[in-house]
N, C-alpha and C positions, 0 to 999 in steps of 0.2 A: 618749532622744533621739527626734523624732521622727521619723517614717517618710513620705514620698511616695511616688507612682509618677507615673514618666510615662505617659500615657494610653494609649499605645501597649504599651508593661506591665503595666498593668491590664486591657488585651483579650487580650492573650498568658496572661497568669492564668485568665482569665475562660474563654477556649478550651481552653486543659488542662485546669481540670474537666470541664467538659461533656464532651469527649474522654474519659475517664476515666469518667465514668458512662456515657456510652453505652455503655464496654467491659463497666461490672457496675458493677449499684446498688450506692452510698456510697463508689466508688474513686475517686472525683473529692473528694467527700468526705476521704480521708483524703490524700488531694496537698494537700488547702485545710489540714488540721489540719499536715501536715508546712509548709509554708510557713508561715502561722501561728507555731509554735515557731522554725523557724530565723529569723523576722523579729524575735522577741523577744529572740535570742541577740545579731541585727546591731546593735539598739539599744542594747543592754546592750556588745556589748563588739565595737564596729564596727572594730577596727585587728586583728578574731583574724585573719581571714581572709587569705590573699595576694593583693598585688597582681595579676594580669592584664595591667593597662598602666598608664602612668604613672599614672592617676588613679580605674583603676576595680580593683573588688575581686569575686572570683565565690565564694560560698560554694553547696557542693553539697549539694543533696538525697539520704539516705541509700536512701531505697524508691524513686525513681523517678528518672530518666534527665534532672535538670533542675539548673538553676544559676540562685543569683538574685544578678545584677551590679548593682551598687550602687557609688555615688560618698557618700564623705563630705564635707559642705560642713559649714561653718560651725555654721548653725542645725539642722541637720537631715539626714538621709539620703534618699537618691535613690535607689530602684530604677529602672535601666536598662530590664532584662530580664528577665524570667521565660524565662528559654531552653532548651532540648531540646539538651542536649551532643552529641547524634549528628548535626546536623545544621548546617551552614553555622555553621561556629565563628566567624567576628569580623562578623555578618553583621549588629549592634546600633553597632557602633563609630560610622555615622554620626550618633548619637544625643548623645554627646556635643562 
């Protein structure tokens, strides 16, 4: 299935690497490999995950402190979020 981001998701991605490598070369790097694989899992089998709210699903990152909230539509998948769990938990909701 195919995969989107809202643009706003895609800066939120874009900033956790770099955050990440600034902390030590290629840990940005292995946040981009770990998302990466779990977006391959969302497209492959997009209902594994638990709801969150009526319409969004959060699947969590195993090495690092993040979740990627996604809606399934029709043709395709919606990443929300690229989100930092420790941090202002429903703070993407006006998003959908």
């Amino acid at each position: 299935m195919k995969i989107s981001f809202l643009e706003i998701a895609q800066h939120e991605l874009d900033e956790a690497i770099a955050y990440y490598n600034s902390q030590r070369t290629g840990l940005g790097d292995e946040f981009l490999l770990e998302i990466l694989r779990l977006l391959d899992k969302i497209g492959e089998f997009p209902e594994a995950w638990h709801p969150i709210s009526q319409n969004v699903r959060r699947c969590r990152l195993r090495q690092f402190p993040y979740g990627i909230l996604y809606q399934v539509r029709e043709s395709h998948i919606l990443i929300i979020a690229v989100a930092h769990l420790h941090r202002k938990p429903y703070y993407w909701q006006d998003r959908i």
